[in-house]
N, C-alpha and C positions, 0 to 999 in steps of 0.2 A: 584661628581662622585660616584656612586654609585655602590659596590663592594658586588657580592654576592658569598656567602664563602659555601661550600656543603664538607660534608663530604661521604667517599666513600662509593656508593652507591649500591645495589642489583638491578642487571636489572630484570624490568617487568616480570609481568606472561607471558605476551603476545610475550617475545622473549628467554624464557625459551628452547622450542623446538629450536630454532635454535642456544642454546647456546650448548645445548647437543652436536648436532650434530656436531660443531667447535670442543668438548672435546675429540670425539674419531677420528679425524684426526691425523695423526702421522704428528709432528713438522720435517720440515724438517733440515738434520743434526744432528738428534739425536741419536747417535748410541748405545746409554746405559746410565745409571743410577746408580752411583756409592750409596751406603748407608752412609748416612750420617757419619761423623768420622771415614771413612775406613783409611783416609790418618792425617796427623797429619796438622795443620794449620800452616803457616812456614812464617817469611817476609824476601822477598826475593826483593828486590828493584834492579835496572838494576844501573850498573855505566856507566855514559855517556862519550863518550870520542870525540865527533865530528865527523866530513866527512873528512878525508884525501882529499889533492889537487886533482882532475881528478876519485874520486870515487862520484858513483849516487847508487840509489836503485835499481834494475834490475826488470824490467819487461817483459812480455811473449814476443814471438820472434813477430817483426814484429811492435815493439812499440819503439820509442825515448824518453828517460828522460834527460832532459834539468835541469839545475836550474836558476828557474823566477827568485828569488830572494834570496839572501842569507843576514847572517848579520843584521838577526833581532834579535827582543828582546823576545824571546820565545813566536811565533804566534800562534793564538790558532785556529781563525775562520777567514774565507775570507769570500766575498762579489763580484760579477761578476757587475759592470754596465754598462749599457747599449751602453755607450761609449767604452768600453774595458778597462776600470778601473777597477784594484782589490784595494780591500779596505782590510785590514787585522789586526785583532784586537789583541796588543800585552796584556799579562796579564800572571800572574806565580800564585799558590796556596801562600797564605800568611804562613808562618810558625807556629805552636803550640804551645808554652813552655809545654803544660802538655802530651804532646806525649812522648812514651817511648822513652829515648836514642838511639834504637836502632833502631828507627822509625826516628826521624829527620836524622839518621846518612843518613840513603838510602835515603829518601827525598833528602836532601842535593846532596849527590854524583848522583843522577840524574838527575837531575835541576830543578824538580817539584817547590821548591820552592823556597822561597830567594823575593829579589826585585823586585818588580812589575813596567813594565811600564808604563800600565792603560793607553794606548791610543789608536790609529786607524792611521794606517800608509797608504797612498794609495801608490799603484806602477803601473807605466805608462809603457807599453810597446809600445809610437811611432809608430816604424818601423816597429810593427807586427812579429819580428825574434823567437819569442819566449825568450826574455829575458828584464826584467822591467830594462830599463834605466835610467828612473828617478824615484825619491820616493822622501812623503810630509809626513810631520806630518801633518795628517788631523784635530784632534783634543788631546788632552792631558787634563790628569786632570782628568779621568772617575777614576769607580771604578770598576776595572775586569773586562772590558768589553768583552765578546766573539760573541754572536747572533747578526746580523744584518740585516735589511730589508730595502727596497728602495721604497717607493711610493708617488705619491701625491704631489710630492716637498718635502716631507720630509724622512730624515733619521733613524731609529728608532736603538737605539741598546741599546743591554741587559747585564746592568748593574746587578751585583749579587745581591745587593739591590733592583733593581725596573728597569722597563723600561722606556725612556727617549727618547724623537725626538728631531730632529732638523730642521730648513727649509735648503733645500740644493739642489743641481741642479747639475749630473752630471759634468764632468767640471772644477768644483771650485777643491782647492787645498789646503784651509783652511776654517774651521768653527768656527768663532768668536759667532754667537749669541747663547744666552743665552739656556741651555736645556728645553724642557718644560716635566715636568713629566706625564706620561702615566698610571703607579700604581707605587707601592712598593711592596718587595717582602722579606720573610724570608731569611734572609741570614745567610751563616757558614753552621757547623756540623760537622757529621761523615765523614774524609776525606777531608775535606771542602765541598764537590760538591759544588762547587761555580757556576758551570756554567751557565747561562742562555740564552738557542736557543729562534730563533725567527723564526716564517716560517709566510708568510702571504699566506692566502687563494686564489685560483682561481681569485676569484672576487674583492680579495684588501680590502674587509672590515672589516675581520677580520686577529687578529693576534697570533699565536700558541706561547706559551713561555713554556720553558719545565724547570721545579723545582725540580731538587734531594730532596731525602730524606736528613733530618738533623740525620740520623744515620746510622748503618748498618743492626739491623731489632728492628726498635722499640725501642732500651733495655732505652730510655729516659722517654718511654711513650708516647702515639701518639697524646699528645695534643702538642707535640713539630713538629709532622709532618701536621699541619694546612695548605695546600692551597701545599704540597709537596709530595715527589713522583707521580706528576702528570703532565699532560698538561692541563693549562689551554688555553680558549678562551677568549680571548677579543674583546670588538665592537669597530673598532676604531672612529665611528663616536660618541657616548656616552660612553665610558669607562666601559660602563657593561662589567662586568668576568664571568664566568664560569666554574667548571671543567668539561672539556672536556674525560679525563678521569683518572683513579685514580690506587694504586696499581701496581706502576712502579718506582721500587726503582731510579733509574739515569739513566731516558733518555734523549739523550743528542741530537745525529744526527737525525734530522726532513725530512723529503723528501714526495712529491705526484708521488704515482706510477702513468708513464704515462697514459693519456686518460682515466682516473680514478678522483674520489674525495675522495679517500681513504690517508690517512695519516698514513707514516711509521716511526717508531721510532727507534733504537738501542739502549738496554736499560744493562746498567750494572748491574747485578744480585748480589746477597750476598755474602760474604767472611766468612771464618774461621767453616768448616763446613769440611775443607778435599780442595784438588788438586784440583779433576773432577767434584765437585759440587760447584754450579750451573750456569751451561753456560749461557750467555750472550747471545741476542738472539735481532730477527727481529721481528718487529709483525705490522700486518694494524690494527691499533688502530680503534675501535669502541666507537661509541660517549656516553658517559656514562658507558661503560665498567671498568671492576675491573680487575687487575690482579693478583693479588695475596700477593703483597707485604706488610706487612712482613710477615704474615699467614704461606703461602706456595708459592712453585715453582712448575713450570712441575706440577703440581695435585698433588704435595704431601705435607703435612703439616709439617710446617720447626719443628724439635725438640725441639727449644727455645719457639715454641708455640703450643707444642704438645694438652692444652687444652684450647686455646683461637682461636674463634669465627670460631670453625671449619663449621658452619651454611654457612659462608661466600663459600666453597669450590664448594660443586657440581653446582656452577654458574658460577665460578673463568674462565675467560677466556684464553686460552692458546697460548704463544708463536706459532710464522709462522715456524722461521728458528732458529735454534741453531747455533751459533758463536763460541762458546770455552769455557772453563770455567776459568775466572778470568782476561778473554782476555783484559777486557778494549775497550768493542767496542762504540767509540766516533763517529766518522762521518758517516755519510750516505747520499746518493745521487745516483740517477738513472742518468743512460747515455742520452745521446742526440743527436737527429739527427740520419737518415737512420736506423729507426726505429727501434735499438737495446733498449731494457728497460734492462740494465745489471745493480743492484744496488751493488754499490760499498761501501764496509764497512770497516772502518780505523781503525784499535785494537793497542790501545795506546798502548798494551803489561801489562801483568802479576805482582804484586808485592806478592800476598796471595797463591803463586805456588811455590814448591820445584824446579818446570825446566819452563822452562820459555815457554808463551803463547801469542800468539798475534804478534805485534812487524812487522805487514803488513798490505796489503792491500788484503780483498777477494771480489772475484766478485761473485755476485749470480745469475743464469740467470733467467730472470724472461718471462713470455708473458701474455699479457689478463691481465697484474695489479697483477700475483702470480707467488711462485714460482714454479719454473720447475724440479729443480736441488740442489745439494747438494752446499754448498759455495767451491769455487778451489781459491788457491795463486793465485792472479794480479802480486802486488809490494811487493818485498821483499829486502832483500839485509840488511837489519837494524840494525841486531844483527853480532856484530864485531865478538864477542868470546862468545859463550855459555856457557863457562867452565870456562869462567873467568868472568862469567857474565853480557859483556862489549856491550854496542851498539853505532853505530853512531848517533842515533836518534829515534826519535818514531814517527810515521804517528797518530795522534790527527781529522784530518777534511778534507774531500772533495766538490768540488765543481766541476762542468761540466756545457762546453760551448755545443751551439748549433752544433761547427764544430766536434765535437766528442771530443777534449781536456777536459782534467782530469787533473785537480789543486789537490796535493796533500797538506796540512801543516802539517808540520813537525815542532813540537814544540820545541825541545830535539834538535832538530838540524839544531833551527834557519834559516829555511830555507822551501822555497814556489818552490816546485816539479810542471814540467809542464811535462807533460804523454800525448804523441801524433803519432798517428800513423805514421811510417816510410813511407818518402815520394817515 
């Protein structure tokens, strides 16, 4: 297998003029630009406390919130197959010892991390009610699994290390054989970003795997960031790689805007710079494209690298949508069916923020493959007590069916949210 490795790259002369012209579009949801160290850098981590009996997340009038399934082991990522099987990858950040005290303390009291199940649970919803009746350990034994993809007979999913298939066939309820490896992958870092998404292409041949950065900008040296902050491309017929694109500190949700071969990412942006800087954002990644990280944000170059490789800038490509700043926006996914394209963004919620940020679900409205509109609250309901810092959980990933159903996971609160219009 042969693995080729590119470091972030300068687009062409020849798409120079059309990067320009991307530069001076205003990002939508951006309503200002705080200066760097306005606000002081603060860890502020959420304490988790669960879902009381007969409490859901609330969404806009005219929607039902059901729970598919509760009583997991902190799910990270689902799976739709084709049967009406979800498949749901359970996994936690592994803990630090060299994190400061007061870093594992919030970790800890939010359930980020601790005990890892490292496996894939499927849950059967039968009768169609909107509530999974039965569930399977599908497989066990991974390592962090989150990203998952269905083709070909086989199952792929993204192991923090590397990606891994399996032969498997709808249906089945356990996977016994053997993994066969697809690459390997840097794993750890800053935060852990352990995550690793997987989307496969239109045509099934290729596979998009999405790799955080191993820091928060750089401060290791970026031969630690080798083959990270990026999306790569893989062939799955030869295992050929590639980066697809680079300069995307942690993105994490993948999605194709409908009737489109544009690929969308949701990318968490840098910490410890102040509150309001720098939102987390949308963007239709371009193939080859840079964006900035760890250099600069928004077009402006971060102050930890006020004079390194400022050359890199006026090409720097720029976020679609602004999401929040420190929001944690993990999932992403466009709606389905009766030709709504609304993409829906899951914000794990805030730790690097004096008041807290994120902690729902926004819908973007989208037409033609862009946006329209500024992101408005879908799913909320999450955060118990703002004052006392306390939530029932945190929305981490989305998925949507063709009938219009909206699969929320809810990590933090061990539980798989079904979002469906009032009949």
């Amino acid at each position: 297998m042969k693995v080729i490795r590119l470091a972030p790259v300068l687009l062409t002369s020849a798409m120079i003029a059309s990067v320009v012209q991307a530069q001076t579009a205003p990002v939508v949801g951006l309503d200002r630009q705080d200066p760097p160290y306005a606000t002081e850098s603060v860890i502020n981590h959420p304490r988790t406390i669960g879902w009381p009996e007969g409490r859901t997340p609330v969404a806009p009038r005219g929607y039902k919130v059901t729970r598919f399934a509760g009583q997991l082991d902190y799910p990270r990522q689902a799976l739709l197959l084709p049967n009406g099987d979800v498949l749901v990858a359970e996994a936690r950040t592994k803990p630090k010892l060299d994190d400061e005290p007061e870093v594992q303390r919030g970790q800890a009291l939010s359930k980020t991390t601790g005990f890892s199940a490292n496996r894939i649970t499927l849950l059967r919803d039968a009768d169609r009610d909107g509530v999974a009746e039965q569930r399977f350990v599908l497989r066990e034994g991974l390592n962090q699994p989150f990203g998952m993809q269905y083709a070909g007979g086989r199952l792929y999913v993204g192991n923090t290390d590397g990606v891994v298939s399996f032969p498997y066939q709808p249906g089945q309820t356990r996977i016994t054989a053997a993994a066969t490896p697809l690459i390997t992958l840097p794993a750890g870092g800053y935060n852990n970003h352990w995550t690793r998404n997987l989307l496969l292409s239109p045509d099934a041949r290729t596979l998009y795997v999405s790799v955080g950065s191993a820091s928060n900008v750089g401060e290791h040296g970026m031969e630690e960031e080798k083959r990270r902050a990026a999306i790569l491309a893989v062939d799955l017929k030869t295992g050929r790689e590639r980066i697809y694109a680079s300069g995307l500190r942690n993105p994490v949700g993948m999605a194709w805007a409908p009737a489109t071969t544009t690929l969308w990412t949701a990318v968490n942006e840098r910490d410890e710079i102040g509150d309001d800087i720098s939102p987390d954002y949308l963007v239709g990644v371009r193939e080859g494209g840079f964006y900035g990280w760890p250099y600069s944000y928004y077009g402006k170059q971060d102050p930890r690298h006020a004079n390194t490789r400022r050359d890199l800038l006026p090409t720097t490509l720029m976020p679609d949508v602004a999401v929040g700043p420190h929001a944690a926006a993990l999932g992403l996914a466009f709606a389905k069916g009766a030709g709504d394209q609304t993409a829906f963004v899951a914000r794990h919620g805030s730790w690097n923020r004096s008041s807290f940020s994120g902690y729902d679900v926004l819908a973007v409205p989208f037409a033609a493959g862009r946006p329209t509109g500024a992101p408005q609250p879908f799913l909320t309901g999450f955060v118990a007590d703002a004052k006392k810092g306390e939530v029932y959980g945190r929305p981490v990933s989305i998925q949507t069916r063709e009938d219009g159903a909206i699969f929320v996971i809810d990590d933090a609160g061990d539980t798989v949210w079904l979002v469906r219009r009032a009949a």
